[in-house]
C-alpha positions as CSV (number, residue, x, y, z in Angstrom):
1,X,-9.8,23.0,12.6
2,X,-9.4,19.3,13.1
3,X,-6.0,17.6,12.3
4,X,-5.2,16.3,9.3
5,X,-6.2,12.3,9.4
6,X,-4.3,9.6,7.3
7,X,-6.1,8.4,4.1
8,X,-7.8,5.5,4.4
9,X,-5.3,2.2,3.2
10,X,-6.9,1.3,-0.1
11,X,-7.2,4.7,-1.0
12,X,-3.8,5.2,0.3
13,X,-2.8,2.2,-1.9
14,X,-4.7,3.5,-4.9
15,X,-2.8,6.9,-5.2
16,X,0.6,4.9,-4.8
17,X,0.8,3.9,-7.8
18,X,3.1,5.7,-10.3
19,X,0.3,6.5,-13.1
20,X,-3.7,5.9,-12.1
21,X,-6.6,7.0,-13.9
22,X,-8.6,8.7,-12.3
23,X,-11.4,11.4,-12.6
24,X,-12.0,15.5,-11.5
25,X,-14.9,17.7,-10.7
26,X,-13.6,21.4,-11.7
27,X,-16.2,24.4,-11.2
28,X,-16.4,26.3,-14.3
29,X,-15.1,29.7,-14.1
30,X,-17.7,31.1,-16.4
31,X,-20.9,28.8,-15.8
32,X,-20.0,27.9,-12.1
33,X,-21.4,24.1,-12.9
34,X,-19.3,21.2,-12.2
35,X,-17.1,19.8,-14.7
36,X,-15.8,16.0,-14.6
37,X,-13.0,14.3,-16.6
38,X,-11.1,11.3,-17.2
39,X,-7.1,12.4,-16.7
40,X,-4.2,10.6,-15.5
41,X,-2.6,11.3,-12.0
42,X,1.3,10.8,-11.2
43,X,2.2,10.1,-7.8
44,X,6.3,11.2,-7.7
45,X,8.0,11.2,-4.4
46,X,4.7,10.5,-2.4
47,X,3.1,14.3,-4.0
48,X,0.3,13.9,-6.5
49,X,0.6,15.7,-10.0
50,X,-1.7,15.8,-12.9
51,X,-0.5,16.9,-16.1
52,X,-1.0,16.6,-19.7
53,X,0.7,16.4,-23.3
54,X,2.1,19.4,-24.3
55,X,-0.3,22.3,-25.9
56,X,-0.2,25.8,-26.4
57,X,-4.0,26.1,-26.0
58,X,-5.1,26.7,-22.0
59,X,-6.5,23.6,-21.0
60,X,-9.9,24.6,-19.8
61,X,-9.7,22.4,-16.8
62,X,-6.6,24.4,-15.5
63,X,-8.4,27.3,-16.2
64,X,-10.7,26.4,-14.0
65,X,-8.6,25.4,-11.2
66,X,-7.1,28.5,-11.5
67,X,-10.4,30.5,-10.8
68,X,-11.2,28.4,-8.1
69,X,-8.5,25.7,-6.8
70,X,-11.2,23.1,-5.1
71,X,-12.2,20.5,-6.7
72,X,-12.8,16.9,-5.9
73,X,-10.9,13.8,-7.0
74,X,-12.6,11.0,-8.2
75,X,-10.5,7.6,-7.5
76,X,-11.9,4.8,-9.9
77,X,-9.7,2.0,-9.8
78,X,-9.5,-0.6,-7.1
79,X,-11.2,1.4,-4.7
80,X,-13.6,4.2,-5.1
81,X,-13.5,7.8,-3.2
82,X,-14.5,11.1,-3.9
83,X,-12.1,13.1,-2.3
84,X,-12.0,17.4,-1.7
85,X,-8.5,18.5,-3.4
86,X,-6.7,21.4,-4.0
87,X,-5.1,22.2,-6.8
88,X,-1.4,24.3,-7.1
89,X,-0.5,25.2,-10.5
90,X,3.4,24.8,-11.1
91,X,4.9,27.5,-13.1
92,X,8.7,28.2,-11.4
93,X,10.7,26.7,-14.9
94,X,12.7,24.5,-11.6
95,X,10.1,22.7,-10.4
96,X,8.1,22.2,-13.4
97,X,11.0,20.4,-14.9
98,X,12.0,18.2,-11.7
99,X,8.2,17.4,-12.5
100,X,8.3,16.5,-15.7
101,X,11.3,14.7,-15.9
102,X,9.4,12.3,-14.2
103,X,6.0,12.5,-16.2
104,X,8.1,12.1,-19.3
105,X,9.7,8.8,-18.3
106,X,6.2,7.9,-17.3
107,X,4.4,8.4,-20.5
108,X,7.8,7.1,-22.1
109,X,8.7,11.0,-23.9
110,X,11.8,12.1,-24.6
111,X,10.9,16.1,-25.0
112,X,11.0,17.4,-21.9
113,X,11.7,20.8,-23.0
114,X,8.3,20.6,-24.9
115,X,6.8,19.7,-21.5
116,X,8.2,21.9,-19.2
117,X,7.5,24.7,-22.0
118,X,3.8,24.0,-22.5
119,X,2.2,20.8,-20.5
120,X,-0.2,22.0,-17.9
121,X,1.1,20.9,-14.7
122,X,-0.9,21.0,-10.9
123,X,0.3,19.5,-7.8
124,X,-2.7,18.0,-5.7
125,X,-3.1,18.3,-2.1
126,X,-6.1,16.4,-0.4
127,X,-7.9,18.1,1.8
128,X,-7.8,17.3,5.5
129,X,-5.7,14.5,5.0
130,X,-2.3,13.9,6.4
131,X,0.7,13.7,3.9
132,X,2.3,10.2,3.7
């Protein structure tokens, strides 16, 4: 297997930023088509996270993710890439609230409890490319 390479600087650049939009391609567990949507990706301590408001319903894009953890991230703004991903669901109550601490402040909330309780929460590793 090759090693990992560094991202490319404006994509680098692009997933910097505290709070980008950006777009995934899930398979879907049941149909095995692809599935892309709009969703909003945190970059915290230099780790990408995507997470959402607080629901008690699965989201069907975790779902997905969980039946198969590839999918590919879709960078929109600034710079485009389509990059292979892999998705970890966080459920240790720890690390899910060290998390969303910092989502919360993001997205300006003041129930973390709520978050940590029922906001979906992956971290997202890109394949083949070196951590920064």
């Amino acid at each position: 297997m090759a090693d990992p390479q560094p991202l490319d600087d404006k994509v680098h650049d692009a997933l910097s930023r505290p709070l980008t939009v950006v777009d995934i391609t899930t398979t879907g567990r049941k149909s095995g088509e692809a599935r892309r949507l709009e969703i909003v990706l945190h970059t915290i301590g230099g780790r990408l996270y995507i997470s959402g408001q607080p629901s008690r319903t699965r989201r069907s894009w975790l779902a997905n993710l969980d039946a198969n953890p590839k999918f590919t991230l879709h960078v929109k703004r600034g710079v485009r890439a389509d990059l292979p991903a892999t998705a970890r669901e966080i459920t240790d109550p720890t690390e899910r609230r060290q998390v969303l601490e910092h989502v919360a402040r993001n997205w300006k909330r003041d129930d973390v409890d709520t978050m940590v309780q029922y906001s979906p929460l992956i971290e997202v590793a890109i394949d083949g490319a070196r951590p920064s």
